[in-house]
Structures are given as structure tokens and as C-alpha cells.
KOLZAVEX-274761 format. One line per 3 residues: for each residue x, y, z of N, C-alpha, C, CB. Coordinates in steps of 0.001 Angstrom, whole numbers. Glycine has a CB too. Layout:
KOLZAVEX-274761
X,Y,Z,X,Y,Z,X,Y,Z,X,Y,Z | ...
//
This chain:
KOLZAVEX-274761
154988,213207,139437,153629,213680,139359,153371,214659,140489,152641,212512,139406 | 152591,215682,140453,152673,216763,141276,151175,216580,141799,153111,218220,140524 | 150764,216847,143240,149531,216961,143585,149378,218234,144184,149128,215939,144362
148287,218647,143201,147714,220057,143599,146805,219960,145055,146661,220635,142259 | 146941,220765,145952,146346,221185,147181,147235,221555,148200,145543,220232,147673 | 146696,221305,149710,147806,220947,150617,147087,220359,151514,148702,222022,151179
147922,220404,152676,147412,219338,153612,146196,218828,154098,147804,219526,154484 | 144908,219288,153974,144087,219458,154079,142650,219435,152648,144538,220338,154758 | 143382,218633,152277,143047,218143,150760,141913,216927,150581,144495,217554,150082
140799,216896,150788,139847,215595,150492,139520,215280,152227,140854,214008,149459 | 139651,216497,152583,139226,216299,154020,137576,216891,154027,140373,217247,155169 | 136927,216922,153183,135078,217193,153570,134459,217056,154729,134148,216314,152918
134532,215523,154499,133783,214628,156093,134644,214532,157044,133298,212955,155993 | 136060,214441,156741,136894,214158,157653,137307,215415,159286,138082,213891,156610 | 137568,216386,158419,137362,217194,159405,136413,218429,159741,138311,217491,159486
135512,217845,159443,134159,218867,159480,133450,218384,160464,133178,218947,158167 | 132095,219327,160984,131372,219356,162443,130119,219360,161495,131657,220834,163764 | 129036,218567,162082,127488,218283,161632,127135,220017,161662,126350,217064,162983
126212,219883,161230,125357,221636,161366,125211,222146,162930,123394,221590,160701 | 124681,221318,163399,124178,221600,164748,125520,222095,165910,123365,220099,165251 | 126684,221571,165573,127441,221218,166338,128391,222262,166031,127760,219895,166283
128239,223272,165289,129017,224282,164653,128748,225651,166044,128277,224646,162760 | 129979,225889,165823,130309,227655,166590,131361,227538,168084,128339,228538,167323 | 130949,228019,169107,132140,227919,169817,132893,226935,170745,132056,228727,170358
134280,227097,170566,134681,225659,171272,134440,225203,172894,136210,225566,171105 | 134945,224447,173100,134367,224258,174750,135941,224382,174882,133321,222524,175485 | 135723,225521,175942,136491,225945,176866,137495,224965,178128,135545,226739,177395
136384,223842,178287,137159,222954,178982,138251,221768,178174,136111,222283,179783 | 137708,221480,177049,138702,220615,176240,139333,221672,175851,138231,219623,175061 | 139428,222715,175209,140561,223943,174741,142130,223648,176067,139487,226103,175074
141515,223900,177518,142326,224053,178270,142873,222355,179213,141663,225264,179039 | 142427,221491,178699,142315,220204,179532,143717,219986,179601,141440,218907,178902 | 144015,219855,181049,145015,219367,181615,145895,217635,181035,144370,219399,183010
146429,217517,180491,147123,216056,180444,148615,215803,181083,147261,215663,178905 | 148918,214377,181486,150093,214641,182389,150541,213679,181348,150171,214362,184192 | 151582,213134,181421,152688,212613,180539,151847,210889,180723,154713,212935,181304
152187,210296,180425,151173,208702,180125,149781,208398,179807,151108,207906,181241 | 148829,209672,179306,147862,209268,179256,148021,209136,177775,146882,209949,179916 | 146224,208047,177853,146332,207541,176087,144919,208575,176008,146069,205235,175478
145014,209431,174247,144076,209901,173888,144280,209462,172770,143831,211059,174105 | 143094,209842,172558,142565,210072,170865,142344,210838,169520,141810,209985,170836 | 143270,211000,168786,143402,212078,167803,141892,212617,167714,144041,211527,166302
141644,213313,167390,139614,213934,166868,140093,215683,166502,137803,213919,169012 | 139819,215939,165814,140149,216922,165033,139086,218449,165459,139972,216252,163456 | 139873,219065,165456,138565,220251,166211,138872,221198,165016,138898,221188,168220
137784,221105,163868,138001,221606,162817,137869,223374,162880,137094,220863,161923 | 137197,223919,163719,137166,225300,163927,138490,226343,164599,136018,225348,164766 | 138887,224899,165183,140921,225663,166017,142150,224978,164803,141619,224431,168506
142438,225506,163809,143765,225469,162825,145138,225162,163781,143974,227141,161957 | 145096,225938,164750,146292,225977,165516,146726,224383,165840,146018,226893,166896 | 147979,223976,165901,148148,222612,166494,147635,221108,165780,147435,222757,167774
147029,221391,164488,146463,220616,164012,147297,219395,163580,145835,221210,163196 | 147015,218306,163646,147722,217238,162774,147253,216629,161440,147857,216173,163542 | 148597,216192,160853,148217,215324,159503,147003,214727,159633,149192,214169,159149
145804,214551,158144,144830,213879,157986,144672,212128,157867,144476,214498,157029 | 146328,211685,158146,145894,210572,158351,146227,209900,159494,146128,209973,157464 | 146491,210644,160566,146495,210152,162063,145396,210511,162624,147566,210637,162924
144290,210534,161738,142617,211191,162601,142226,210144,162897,141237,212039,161760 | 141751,209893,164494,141063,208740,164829,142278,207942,165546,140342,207992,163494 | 143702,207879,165323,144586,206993,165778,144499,206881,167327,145904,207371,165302
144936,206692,168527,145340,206743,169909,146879,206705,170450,144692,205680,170456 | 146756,207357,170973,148291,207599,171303,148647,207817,172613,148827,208722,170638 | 149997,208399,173140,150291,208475,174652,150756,209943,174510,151507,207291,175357
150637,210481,175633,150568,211738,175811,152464,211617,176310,149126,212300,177025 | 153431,212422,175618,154978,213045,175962,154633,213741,177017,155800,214043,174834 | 155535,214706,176901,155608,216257,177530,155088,217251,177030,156746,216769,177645
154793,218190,177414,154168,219606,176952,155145,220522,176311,153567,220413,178176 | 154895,221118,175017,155848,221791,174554,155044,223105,174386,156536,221153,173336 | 155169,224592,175317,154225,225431,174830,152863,224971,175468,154244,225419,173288
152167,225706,174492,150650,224976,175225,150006,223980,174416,149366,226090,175472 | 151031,222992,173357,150782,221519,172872,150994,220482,173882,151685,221155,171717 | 151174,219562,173264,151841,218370,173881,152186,217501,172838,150996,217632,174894
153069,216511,173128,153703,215821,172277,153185,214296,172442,155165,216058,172477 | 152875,213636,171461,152152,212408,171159,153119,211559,170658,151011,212551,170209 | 152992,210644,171039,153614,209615,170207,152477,208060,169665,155011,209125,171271
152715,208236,168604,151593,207039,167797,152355,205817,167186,150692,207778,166339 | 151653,205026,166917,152215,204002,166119,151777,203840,164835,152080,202884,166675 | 152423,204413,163789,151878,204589,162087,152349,203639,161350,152331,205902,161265
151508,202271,160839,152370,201525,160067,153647,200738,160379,152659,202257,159300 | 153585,200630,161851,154361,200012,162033,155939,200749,162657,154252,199377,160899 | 155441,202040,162237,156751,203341,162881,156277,204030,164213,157001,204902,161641
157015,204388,165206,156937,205152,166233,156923,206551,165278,158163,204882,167390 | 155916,207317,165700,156320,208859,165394,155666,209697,166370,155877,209395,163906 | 156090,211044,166910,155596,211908,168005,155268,212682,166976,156504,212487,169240
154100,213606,167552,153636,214547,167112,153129,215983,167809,152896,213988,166595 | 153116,216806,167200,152980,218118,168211,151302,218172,167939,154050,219844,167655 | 150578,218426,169075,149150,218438,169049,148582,219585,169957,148621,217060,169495
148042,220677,169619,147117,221394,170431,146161,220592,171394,146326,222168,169538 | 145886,220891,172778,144858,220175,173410,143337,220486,172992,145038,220411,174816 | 143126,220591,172182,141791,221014,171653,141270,219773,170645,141944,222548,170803
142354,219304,169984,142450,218427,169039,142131,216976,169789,143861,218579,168341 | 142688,216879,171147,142969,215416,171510,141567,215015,172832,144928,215314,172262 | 141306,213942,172883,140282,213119,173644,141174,212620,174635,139471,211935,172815
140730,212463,176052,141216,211947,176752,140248,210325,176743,141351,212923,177906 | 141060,209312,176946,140603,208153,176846,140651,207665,178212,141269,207397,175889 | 139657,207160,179095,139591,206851,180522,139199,205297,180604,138488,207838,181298
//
């Protein structure tokens, strides 16, 4: 069976911004520093495409790898699997 779309498929609410909250990004989460052990939080910055992750690690928490470029590398726990992921810092919450 074939499913028409792509990745970003039945994402409406999921990765969308209220009205109010629409237009430019903040400059300080765009550039936020992370060092290798911190835990963040997937959150989706629907206006930056770049770096984006799969729609069903939105909301997960994870530990911050190494920096690859100006991503960083995540590693989550999905179901029971270790998987890393490449993430723009725009995308991720720092959790304190």
C-alpha cells in the first residue's frame, strides 16, 4: 500500500505556531550554546525547515552528543531503541 505525502504529512497542529506567535525567530534559541550531556526537548520551530526532525519524536527528551556543523546530535529513546538524531538548535529546548 503506498502513502501519498511526505514527511510532514498530518502535521496541522503538530507543527504549527498560534497566530500571535507567528514571524521572526529568536535569535537567542537560533544560536544557543549546548555542551555534550545536556537533556532537551524536541519542540519543533515550524518557520526554520533546516535541521528538522521526524514528526514522531516531537515532544520526546533527549541528551545532547556532539555538534556536527551547526546541529547537534541527540540521542532518544524510541520504543524501546536508542536512536541519535541530527537536530538544528532552533528546534531543541534546553531542559534545566
Amino acid at each position: 500500500m503506498m502513502r501519498i505525502g511526505g514527511s510532514r504529512r498530518k502535521t496541522r497542529n503538530i507543527m504549527s505556531k498560534p497566530k500571535r506567535l507567528r514571524g521572526k525567530v529568536s535569535l537567542t534559541r537560533y544560536f544557543q550554546p549546548l555542551e555534550p550531556g545536556q537533556r532537551v526537548a524536541l519542540k519543533a520551530e515550524p518557520s526554520v525547515q533546516d535541521g528538522i526532525y521526524f514528526k514522531r519524536f516531537h515532544g520526546r527528551v533527549g541528551v545532547v552528543g556532539k555538534r556536527l556543523g551547526t546541529c547537534y546530535e541527540v540521542r532518544i529513546v524510541d520504543r524501546g531503541k536508542a536512536k541519535s538524531l541530527i537536530v538544528h538548535p532552533v528546534h531543541l529546548k534546553l531542559l534545566r
